[in-house]
C-alpha positions as CSV (number, residue, x, y, z in Angstrom):
1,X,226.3,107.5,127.8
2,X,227.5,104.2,128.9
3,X,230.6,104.4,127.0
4,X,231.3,108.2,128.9
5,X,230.5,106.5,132.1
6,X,233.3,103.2,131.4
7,X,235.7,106.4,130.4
8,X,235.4,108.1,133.1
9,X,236.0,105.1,135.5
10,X,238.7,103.6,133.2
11,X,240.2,107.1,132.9
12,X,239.9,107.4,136.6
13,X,241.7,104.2,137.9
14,X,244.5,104.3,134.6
15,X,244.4,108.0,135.7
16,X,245.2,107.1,139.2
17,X,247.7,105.0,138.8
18,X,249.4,106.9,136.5
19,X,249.5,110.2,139.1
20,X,250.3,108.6,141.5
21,X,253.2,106.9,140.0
22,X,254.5,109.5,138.3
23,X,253.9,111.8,141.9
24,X,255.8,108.9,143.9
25,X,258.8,109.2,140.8
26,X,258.6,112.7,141.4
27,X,259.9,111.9,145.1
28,X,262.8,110.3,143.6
29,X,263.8,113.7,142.1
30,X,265.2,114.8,145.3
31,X,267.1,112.0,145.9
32,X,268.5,112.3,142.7
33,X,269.1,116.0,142.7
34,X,270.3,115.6,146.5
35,X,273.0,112.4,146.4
36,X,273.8,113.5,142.5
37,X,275.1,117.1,142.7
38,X,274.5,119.6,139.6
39,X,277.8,119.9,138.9
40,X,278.5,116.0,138.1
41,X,276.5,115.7,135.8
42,X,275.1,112.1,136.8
43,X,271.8,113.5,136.5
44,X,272.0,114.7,132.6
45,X,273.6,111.6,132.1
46,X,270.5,109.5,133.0
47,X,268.4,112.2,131.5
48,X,270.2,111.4,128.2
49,X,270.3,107.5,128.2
50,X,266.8,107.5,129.5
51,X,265.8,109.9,126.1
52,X,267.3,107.0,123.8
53,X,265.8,104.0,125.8
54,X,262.2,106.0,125.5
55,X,263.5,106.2,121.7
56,X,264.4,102.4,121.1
57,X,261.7,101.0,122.5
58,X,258.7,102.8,120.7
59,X,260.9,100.7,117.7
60,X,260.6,97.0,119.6
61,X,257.2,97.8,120.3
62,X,256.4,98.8,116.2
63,X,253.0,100.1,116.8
64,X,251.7,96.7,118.2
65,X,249.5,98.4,121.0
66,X,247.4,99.9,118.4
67,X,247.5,97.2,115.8
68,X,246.5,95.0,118.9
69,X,243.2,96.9,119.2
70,X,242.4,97.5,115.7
71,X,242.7,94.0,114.6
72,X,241.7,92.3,118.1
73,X,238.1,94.5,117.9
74,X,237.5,92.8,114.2
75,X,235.0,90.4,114.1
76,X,236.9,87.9,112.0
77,X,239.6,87.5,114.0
78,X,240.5,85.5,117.2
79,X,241.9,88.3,119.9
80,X,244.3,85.4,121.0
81,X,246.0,85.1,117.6
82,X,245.9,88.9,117.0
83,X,247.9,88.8,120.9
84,X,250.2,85.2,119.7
85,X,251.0,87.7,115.9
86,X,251.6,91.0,117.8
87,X,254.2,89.3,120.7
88,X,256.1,87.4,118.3
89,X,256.8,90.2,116.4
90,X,258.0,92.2,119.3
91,X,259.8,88.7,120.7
92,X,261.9,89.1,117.3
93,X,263.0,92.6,117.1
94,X,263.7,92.8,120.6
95,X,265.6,89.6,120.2
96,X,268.0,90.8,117.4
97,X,268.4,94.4,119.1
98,X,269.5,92.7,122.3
99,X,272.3,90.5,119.8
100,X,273.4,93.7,118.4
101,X,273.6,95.6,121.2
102,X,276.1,92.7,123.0
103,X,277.9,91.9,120.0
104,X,279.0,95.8,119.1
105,X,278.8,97.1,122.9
106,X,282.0,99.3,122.0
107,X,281.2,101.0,119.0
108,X,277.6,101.8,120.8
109,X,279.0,102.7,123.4
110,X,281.6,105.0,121.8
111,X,278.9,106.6,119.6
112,X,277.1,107.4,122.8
113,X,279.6,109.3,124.1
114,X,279.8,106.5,127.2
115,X,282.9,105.0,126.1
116,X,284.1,104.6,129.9
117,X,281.0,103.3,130.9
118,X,279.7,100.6,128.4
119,X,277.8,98.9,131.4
120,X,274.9,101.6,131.1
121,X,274.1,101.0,127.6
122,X,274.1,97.1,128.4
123,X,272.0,97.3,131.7
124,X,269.5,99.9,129.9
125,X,269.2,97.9,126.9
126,X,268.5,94.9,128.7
127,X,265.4,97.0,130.8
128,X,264.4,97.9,127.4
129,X,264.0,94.6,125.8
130,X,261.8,93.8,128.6
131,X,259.9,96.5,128.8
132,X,259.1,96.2,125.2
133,X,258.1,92.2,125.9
134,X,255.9,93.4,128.6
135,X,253.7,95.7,126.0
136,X,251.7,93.1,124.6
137,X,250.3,91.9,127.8
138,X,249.6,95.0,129.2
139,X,248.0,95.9,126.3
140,X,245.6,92.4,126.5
141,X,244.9,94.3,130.0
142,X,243.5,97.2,128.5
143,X,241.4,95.5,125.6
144,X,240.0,93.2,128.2
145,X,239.4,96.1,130.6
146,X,241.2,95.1,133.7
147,X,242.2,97.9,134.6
148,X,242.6,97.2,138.1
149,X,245.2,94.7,136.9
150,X,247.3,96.8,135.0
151,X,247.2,99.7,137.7
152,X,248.3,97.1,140.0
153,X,251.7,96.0,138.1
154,X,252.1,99.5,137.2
155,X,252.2,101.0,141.2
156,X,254.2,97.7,141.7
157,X,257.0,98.1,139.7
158,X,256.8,102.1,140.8
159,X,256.9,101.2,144.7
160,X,259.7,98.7,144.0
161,X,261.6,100.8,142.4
162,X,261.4,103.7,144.9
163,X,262.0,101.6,147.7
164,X,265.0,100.1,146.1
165,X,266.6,103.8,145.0
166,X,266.2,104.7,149.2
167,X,268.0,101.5,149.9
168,X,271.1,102.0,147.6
169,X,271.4,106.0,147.9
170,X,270.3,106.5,151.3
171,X,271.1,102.9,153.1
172,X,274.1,102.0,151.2
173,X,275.3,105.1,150.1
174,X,275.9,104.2,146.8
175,X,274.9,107.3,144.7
176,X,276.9,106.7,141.2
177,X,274.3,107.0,138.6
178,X,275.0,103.3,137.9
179,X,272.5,102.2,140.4
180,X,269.6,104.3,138.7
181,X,269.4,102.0,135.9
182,X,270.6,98.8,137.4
183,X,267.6,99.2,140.0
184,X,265.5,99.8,136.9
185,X,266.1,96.4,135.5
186,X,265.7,94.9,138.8
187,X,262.5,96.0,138.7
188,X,261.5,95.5,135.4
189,X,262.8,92.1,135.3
190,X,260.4,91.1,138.7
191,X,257.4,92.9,137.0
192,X,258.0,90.4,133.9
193,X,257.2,87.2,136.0
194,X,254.2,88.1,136.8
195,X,252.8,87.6,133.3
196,X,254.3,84.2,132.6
197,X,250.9,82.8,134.3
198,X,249.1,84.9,131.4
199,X,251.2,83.8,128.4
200,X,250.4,80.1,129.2
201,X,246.4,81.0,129.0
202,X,246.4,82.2,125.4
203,X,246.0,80.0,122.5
204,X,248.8,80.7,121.0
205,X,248.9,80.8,116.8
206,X,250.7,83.0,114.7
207,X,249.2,84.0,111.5
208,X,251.3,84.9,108.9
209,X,248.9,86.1,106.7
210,X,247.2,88.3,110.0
211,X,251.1,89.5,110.5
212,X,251.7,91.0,107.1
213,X,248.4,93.4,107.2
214,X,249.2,94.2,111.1
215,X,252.9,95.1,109.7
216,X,251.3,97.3,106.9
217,X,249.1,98.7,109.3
218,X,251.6,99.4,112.2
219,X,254.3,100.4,110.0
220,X,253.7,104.0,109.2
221,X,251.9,103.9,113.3
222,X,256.2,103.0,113.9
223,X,257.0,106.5,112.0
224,X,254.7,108.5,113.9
225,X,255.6,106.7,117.2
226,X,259.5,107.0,116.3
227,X,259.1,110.7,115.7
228,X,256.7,111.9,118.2
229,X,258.8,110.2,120.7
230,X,261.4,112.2,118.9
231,X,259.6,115.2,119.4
232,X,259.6,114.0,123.4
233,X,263.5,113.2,123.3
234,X,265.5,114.7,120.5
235,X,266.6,117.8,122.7
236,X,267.7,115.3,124.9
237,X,269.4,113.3,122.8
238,X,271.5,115.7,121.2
239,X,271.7,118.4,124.1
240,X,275.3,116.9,124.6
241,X,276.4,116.6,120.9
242,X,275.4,120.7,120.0
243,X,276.3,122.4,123.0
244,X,279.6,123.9,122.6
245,X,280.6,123.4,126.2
246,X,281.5,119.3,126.6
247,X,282.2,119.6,130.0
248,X,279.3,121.3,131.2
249,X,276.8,119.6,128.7
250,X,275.3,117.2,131.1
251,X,275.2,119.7,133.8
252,X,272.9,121.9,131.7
253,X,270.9,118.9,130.6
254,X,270.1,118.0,134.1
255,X,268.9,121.1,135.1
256,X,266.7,120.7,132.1
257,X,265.4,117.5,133.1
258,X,265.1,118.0,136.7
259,X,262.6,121.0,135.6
260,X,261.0,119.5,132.6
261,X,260.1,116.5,135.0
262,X,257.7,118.7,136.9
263,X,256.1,120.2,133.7
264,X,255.3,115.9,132.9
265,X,251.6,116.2,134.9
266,X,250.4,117.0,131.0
267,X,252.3,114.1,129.6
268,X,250.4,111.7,132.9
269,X,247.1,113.3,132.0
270,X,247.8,112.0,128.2
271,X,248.4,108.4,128.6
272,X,245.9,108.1,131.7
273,X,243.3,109.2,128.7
274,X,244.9,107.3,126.4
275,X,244.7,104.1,128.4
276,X,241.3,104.4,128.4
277,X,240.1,106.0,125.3
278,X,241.9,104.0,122.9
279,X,240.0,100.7,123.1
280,X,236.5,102.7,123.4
281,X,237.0,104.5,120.0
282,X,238.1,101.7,118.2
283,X,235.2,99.4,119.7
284,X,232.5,102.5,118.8
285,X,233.8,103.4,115.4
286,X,230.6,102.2,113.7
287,X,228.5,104.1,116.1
288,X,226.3,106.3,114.4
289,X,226.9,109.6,116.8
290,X,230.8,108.8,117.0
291,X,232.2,112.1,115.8
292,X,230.2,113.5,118.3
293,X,231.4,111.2,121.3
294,X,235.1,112.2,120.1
295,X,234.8,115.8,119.9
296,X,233.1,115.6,123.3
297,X,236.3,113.8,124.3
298,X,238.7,116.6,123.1
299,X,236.4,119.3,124.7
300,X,236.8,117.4,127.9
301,X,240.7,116.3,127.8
302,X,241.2,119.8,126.8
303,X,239.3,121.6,129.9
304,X,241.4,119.2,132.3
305,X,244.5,119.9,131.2
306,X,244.1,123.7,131.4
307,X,242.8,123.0,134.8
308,X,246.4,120.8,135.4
309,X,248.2,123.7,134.0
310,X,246.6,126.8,136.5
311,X,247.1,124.2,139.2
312,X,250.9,123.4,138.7
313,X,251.6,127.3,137.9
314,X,249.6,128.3,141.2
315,X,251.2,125.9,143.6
316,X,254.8,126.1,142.0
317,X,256.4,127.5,145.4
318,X,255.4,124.4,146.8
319,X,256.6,122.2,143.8
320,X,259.8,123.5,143.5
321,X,260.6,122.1,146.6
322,X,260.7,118.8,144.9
323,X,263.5,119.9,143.5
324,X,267.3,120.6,144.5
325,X,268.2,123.7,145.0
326,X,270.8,123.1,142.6
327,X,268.8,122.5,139.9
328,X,266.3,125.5,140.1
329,X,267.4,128.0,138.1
330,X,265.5,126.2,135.0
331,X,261.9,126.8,136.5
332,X,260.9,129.3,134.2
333,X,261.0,126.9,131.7
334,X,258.5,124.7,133.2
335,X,255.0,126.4,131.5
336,X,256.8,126.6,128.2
337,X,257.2,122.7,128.7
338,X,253.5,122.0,129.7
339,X,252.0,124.2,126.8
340,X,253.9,121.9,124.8
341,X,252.5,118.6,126.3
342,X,249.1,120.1,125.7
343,X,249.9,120.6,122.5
344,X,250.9,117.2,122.4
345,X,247.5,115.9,123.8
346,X,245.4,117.7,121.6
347,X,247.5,116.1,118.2
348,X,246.7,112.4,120.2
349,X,243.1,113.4,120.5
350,X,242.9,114.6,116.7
351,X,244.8,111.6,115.3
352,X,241.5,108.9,115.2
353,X,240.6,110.6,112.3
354,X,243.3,108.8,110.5
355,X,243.5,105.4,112.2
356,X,240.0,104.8,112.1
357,X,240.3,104.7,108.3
358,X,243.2,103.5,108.5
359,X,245.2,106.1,106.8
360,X,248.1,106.1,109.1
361,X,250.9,107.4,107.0
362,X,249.4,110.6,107.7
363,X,249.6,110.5,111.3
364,X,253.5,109.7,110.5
365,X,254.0,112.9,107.9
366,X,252.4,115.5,110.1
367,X,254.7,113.7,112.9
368,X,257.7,114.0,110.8
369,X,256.7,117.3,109.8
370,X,256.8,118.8,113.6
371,X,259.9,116.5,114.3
372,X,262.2,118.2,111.7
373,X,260.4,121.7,112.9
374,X,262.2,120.8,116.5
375,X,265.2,119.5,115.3
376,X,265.8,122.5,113.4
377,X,264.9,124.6,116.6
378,X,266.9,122.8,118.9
379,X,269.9,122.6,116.5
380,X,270.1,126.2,116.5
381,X,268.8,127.1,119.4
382,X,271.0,124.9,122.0
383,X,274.3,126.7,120.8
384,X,272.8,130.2,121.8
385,X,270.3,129.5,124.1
386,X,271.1,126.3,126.4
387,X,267.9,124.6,127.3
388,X,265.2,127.4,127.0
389,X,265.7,126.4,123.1
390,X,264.8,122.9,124.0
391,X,261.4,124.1,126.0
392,X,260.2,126.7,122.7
393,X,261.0,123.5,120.5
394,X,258.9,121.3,121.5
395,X,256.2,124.3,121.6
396,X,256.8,124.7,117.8
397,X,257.0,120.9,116.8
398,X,253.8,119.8,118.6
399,X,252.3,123.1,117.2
400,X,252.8,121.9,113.4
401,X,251.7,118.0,113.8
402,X,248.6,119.8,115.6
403,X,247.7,122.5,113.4
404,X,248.6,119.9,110.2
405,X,246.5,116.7,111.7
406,X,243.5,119.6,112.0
407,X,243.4,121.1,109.1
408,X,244.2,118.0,106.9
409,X,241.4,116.0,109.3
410,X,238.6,118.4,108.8
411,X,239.2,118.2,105.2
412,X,239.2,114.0,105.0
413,X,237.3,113.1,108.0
414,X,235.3,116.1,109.7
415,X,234.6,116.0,113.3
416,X,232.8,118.9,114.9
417,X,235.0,120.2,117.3
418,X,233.7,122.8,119.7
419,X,236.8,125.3,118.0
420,X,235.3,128.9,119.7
421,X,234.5,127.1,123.1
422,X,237.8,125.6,123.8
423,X,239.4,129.3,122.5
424,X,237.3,130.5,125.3
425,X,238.6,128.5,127.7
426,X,242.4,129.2,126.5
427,X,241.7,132.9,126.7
428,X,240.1,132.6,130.2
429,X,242.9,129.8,131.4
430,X,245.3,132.6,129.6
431,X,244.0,135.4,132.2
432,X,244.2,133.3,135.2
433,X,247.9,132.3,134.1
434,X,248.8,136.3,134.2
435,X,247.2,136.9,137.2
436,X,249.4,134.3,139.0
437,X,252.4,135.0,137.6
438,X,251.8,138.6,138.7
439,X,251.1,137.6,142.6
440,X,254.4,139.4,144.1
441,X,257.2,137.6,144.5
442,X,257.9,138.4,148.4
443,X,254.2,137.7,149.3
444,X,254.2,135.2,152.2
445,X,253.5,131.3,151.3
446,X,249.9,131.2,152.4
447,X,248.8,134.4,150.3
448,X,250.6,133.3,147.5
449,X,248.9,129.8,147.8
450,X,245.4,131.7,149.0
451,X,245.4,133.5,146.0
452,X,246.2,130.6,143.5
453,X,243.4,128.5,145.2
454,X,241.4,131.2,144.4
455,X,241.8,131.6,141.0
456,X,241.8,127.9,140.1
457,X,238.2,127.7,142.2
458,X,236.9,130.3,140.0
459,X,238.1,128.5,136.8
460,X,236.8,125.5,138.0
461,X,233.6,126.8,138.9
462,X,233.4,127.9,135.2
463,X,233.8,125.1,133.7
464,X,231.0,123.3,136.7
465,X,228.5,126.0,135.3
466,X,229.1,125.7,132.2
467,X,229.7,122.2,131.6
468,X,228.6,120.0,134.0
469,X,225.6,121.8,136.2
470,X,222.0,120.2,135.0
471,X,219.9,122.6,133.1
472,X,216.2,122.3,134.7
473,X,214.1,120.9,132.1
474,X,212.1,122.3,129.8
């Protein structure tokens, strides 16, 4: 119980931070989608080099977070030399991607398909290689629990960053998709100083020894991360490369973005959970009643984000508004998009199985597995099918790494997962969905919302009686 209770307050503050955030980035979607019309296609352009810097740095990173917590919750080992092992492996990839990336900035940039504008793949790399120096120390935030801390920097960087994007769009007028990314590093650059006071506290020692079994641990951690960020970014990525229109490939993939942005509450509720469940499980893996405490978890994680879903579906005449009107003929897309980020939370919920024995190379196959299933549907799909092809994509490759990391887990390392409760709760979420969609389409604003409040009060007060009232006592 006292591990649910440091959860829920961990997942709480992580989870506030990360709402808000992402809620205060979702303000910057009008600005974008205001100053950067459709038909420029500014906006698919930083939907596209965003997708690869997402890309790159799950590679600097290499699975550190997780090595960081597995090898930092051993016994034997100092957590400052797990932290000095972990950063200076980080320190030396991101150090030789930054050389590459300056020394053969035309070739990249020709690749890219940016050949006129080689400063955005220098200023984004640069944000990158920080970001990825920064992951080590926010990860000693986690495992120490300060999570306070790391909400702080978090909002920081966000509030900078929004402030900044007023200035130069609004202010200065300067609305080139330039300053998107050159305000990014601005701020991830001020967010860096902030833990030089840190890096001076730890004891620092690297252990080669300690760095060979976190690199055999983290390696096939770096397949999975590479291709489930794939899974998050490869229709991005090569959107522009298969649609047989050049000229009006960015254009398309902005209205994708724009509208895929809004379906992101799932991919918030995610990491929020993630940021505070990771360190518990690895810290209670030799808990007796631990497959119960993680199927508990899923049951939990799973309820809340069919609750996220009925509520973004119910009050989408008020989201949309976020953004341009441009930009809105790819709404329909959006529940497509959020059935695949549950998707994608349940596979992170069912992947402990693996990395607590530390069998992670199957965590990369079943990974692999769902990334080549959305390639393959995005390949084809894009030609025919523009962006919807993209949305029904990521529904089939987070579909296969789930079903596979099921099946093969409660073969290797059964948990009991309450299976018939959370179909109940699809099948009743599934209902409420219908009913929504079905409200008419020329009802006024407050019946619309009325009878969306309505519905997601009755689901709610479902899962109250069901889950959470006290039964009297026996």
């Amino acid at each position: 119980m006292a591990n649910l209770k440091a959860l829920a307050k961990d997942t709480a503050i992580y989870g506030l931070s990360s709402i808000v955030g992402r809620f205060l980035n979702y303000m910057l979607m009008p600005l974008y989608t205001h100053y950067m019309p459709k038909e420029s296609g500014d906006y698919g352009v930083s939907t596209n080099i965003y997708a690869y810097s997402a890309l790159i740095l799950v590679v600097l990173t290499f699975g550190m977070e997780t090595a960081l917590f597995r090898f930092a919750n051993n016994e034997h080992e100092q957590p400052d030399t797990v932290f000095s092992t972990a950063f200076s492996i980080i320190g030396s990839l991101t150090a030789v991607f930054l050389l590459l990336c300056f020394s053969f900035i035309t070739p990249v940039a020709d690749f890219l398909g940016y050949s006129e504008h080689p400063e955005y793949i220098l200023i984004m790399a640069t944000a990158v290689a920080l970001d990825a120096l920064q992951t080590m120390p926010f990860s000693f935030l986690r495992f120490h629990h300060q999570a306070v801390r790391f909400a702080s920097l978090k909002l920081l960087f966000i509030m900078l960053n929004i402030t900044l994007n007023v200035f130069f769009f609004v202010v200065l007028g300067k609305t080139s998709v330039f300053y998107v990314f050159f305000i990014n590093l601005l701020c991830t650059g001020f967010v860096t100083f902030f833990f030089i006071p840190d890096l001076f506290k730890i004891r620092w020692h690297v252990d080669t020894r300690l760095m060979r079994r976190m690199l055999s641990y983290s390696w096939p951690i770096l397949v999975l991360g590479v291709t489930g960020m794939l899974n998050q970014t490869a229709d991005k990525i090569i959107f522009p490369k298969v649609y047989p229109d050049e000229a009006q490939a960015n254009v398309e993939l902005g209205v994708y973005g724009s509208c895929a942005k809004v379906a992101m509450i799932m991919a918030m509720i995610t990491q929020a959970f993630r940021y505070a469940y990771e360190p518990i499980v690895f810290a209670k893996a030799k808990d007796a009643d631990k497959n119960e405490y993680y199927a508990l978890g899923m049951k939990f994680f799973y309820i809340f984000t069919l609750l996220a879903f009925l509520c973004v579906t119910g009050y989408m005449p008020l989201l949309r508004n976020m953004i341009g009107a441009d930009y809105r003929e790819g709404l329909h897309i959006i529940p497509i998009v959020m059935t695949a980020e549950i998707m994608m939370g349940i596979y992170f919920n069912l992947s402990f199985w693996y990395k607590l024995i530390d069998k992670t190379i199957y965590g990369a196959l079943f990974s692999m597995a769902g990334c080549i299933v959305l390639l393959a549907v995005n390949v084809w799909g894009i030609p025919h099918y523009s962006y919807i092809a993209c949305a029904w994509g990521g529904v089939a490759g987070y579909g296969t790494a789930m079903l596979l990391s099921y099946i093969v887990g409660q073969r290797l390392n059964p948990i009991p997962y309450p299976v018939r409760t959370m179909a109940a709760y699809t099948l009743l979420a599934a209902a409420f969905y219908v009913a929504i969609i079905h409200i008419p389409a020329d009802a006024p604003l407050w019946l619309h919302l009325g009878i969306s409040t309505a519905i997601i009060l009755a689901f709610t007060a479902v899962i109250y009686w069901r889950e959470l009232r006290k039964k009297p006592s026996a």
